[in-house]
N, C-alpha and C positions, 0 to 999 in steps of 0.2 A: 139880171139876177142869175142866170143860167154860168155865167164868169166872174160872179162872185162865190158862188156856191163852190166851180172848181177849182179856185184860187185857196178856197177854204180846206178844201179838200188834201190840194197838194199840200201848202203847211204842216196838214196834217199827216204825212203821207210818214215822214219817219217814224210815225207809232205802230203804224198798222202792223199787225201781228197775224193777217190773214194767212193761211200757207192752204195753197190751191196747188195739187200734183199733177202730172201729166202722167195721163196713161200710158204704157209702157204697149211696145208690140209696132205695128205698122197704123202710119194715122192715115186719115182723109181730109181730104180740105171740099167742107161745104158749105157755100152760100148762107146767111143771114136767113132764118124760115122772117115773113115779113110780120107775121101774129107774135113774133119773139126778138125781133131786130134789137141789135143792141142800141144802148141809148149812150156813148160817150159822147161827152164836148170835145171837140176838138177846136186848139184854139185858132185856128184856120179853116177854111172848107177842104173837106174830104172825104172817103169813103170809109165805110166801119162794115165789117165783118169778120167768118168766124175762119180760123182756123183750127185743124183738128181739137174743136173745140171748146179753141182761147179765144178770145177780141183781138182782132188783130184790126189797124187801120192804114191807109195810104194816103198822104197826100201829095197832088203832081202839078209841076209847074204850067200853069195857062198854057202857054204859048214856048213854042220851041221844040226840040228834041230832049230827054233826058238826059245828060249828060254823066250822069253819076246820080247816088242818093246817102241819107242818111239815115242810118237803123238808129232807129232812140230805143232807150233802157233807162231806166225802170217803166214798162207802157203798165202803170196800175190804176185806179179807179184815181179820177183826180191829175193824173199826168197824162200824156204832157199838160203843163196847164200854161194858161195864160203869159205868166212870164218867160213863154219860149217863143212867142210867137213874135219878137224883134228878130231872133235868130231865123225861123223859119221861114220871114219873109226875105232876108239874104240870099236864104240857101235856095229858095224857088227861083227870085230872081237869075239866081246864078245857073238855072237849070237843073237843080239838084230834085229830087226826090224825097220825102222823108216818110219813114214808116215806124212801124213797131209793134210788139203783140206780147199781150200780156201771160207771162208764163207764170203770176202767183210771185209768193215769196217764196223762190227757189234758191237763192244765194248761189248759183251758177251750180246746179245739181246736175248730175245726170237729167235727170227728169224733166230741169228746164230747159238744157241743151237740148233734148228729144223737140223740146215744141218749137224752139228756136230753127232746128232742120228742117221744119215741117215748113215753117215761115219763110225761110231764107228759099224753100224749092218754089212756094209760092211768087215770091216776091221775082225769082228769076226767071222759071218757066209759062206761066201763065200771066205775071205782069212786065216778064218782059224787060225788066232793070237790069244793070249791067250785073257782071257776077261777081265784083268789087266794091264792099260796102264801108261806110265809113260810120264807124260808131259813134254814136253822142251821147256820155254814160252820165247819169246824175248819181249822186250816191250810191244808193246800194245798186246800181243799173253797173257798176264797176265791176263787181264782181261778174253779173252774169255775161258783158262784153268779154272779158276778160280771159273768162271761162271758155268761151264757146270758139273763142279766136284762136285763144292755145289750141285748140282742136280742127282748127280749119283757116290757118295763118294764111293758106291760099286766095280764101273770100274775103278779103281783110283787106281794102287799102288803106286803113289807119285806126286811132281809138282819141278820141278827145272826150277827156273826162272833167266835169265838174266835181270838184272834192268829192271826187271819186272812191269808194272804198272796195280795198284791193287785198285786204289781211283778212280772213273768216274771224283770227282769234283776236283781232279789234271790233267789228261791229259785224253781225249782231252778237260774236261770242259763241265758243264751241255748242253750249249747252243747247243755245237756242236753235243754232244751227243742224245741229245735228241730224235731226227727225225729217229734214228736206233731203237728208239723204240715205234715209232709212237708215242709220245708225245711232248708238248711243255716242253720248258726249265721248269714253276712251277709244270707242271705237274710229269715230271721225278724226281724234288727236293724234291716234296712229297713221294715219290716213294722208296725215296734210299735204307728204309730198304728191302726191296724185292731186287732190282737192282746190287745198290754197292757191288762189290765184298767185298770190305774189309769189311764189315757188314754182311756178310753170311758167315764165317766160323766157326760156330758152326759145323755142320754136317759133315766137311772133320776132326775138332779137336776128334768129337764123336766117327767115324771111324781109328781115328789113322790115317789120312793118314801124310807122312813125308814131309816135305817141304825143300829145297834146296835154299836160295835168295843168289843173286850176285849180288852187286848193288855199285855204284859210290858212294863215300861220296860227291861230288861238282856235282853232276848232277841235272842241271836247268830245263830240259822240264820235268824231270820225276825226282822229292824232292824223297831224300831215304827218310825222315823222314816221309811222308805225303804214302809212299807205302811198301816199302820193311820193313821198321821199324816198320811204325801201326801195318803191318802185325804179322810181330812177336813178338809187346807187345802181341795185342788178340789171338794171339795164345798160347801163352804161359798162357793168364787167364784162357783159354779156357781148357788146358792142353795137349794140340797136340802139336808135336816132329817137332820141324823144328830149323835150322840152316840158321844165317846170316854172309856171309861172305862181310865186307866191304871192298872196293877197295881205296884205299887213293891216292886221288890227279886224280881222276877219272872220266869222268863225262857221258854223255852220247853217248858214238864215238865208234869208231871202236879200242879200245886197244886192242892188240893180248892176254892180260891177261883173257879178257871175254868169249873168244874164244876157249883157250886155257888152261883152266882149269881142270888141273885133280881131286882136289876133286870133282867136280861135275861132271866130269865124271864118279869116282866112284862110286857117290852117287846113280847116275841113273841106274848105270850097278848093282849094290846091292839091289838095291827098287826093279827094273823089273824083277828081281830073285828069289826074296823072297814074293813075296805079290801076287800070283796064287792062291791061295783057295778062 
């Protein structure tokens, strides 16, 4: 029951209109109180606790050394859900790591970068993972990879996105977006070149980092053209190494093909490998 509910969940996951902020200022990372432990599924065994006072979770491979890990995005009520856990059993096998930690709906805000620092100092310094992460962005998880990479292309050895969304003024849309960055709708539109992810890849191109999209050629909430494809025209001006794989006849749902994809399992098990120095 407990993996149908969060199955139900994720489905449901493109409506959620939650917007949960991060507190601004210097954070703490403390322990789960046990009278208050969080209750996520996760669709693998793993740990759940709190960072500066998000859910954050880890999961690590049985047997071996770490070798690398994977940051997942969007980590919200419901995700990761069950249909990642073909990918996740790869990426353990493979000695990978996978984490993430839920910064709200922040569309790649300052605010949710702030919780994202806080995560990424956890995840290095106290747990110990390498200081090279490889993103695995589901939709709106694009933006906030996106976001946070442009800002630290150093910790980044790659981004592999699921119809990934990469334009603010394609989903969720200025209006809605706005208020995750404390501004109004003209003010954010002024803004974009700071903001929009797809307008800030210079510094992941300048870095080399590798880019991985998967994306629906008929996917309406989230246009390939308008996110996965800008993407990799300015990438490719820019001169950074990414890859677009289009799904024909595809659109924005649950096909076991997005899921279940081994180039991109590859990809990530190869990036997280190789991009340590």
């Amino acid at each position: 029951m407990s993996h149908l509910l969060a199955s139900l969940r994720a489905l449901g996951a493109g409506c959620l209109s939650l917007l949960v902020m991060a507190t601004a200022g210097a954070v703490a990372v403390t322990p789960a109180a046990s009278a208050a432990a969080p209750a996520k599924v996760l669709p693998l065994p793993g740990s759940v606790f709190t960072v500066a006072g998000h859910e954050g979770f880890l999961i690590r491979p049985e047997k071996g050394p770490v070798r690398g890990w994977v940051w997942y995005t969007p980590t919200l009520p419901g995700l990761p859900g069950p249909e990642e856990r073909w990918m996740f059993e790869r990426f353990l096998a493979a000695g990978l790591a996978i984490g993430g930690v839920d910064a709200g709906e922040s569309y790649g805000s300052p605010d949710g970068n702030r919780v994202f620092d806080a995560f990424y100092a956890e995840m290095c310094r106290k747990q110990g993972l390498p200081k090279r992460a490889v993103f695995l962005a589901r939709s709106r998880g694009g933006l906030m990879a996106l976001s946070w990479s442009a800002e630290h292309p150093r910790s980044v050895a790659g981004i592999a996105g699921i119809y990934p969304v990469c334009d603010l003024t394609s989903y969720p849309g200025i209006d809605k977006a706005a208020s995750a960055y404390h501004l109004d709708a003209a003010g954010l539109a002024n803004r974009l070149d700071r903001y929009n992810p797809v307008n800030r890849l210079r510094p992941l191109a300048r870095a080399k980092v590798p880019l991985y999209l998967l994306h629906g050629d008929v996917d309406t909430l989230v246009p390939l053209a308008r996110n996965s494809e800008a993407v990799r025209q300015r990438y490719v001006e820019l001169h950074g190494p990414v890859e677009l794989q289009v799904a024909t006849g595809q659109g924005h749902n649950m096909w076991r093909g997005f899921f279940e994809c081994q180039p991109l399992v590859d990809f990530v098990i190869r990036t997280a490998g190789g991009r340590q120095n």
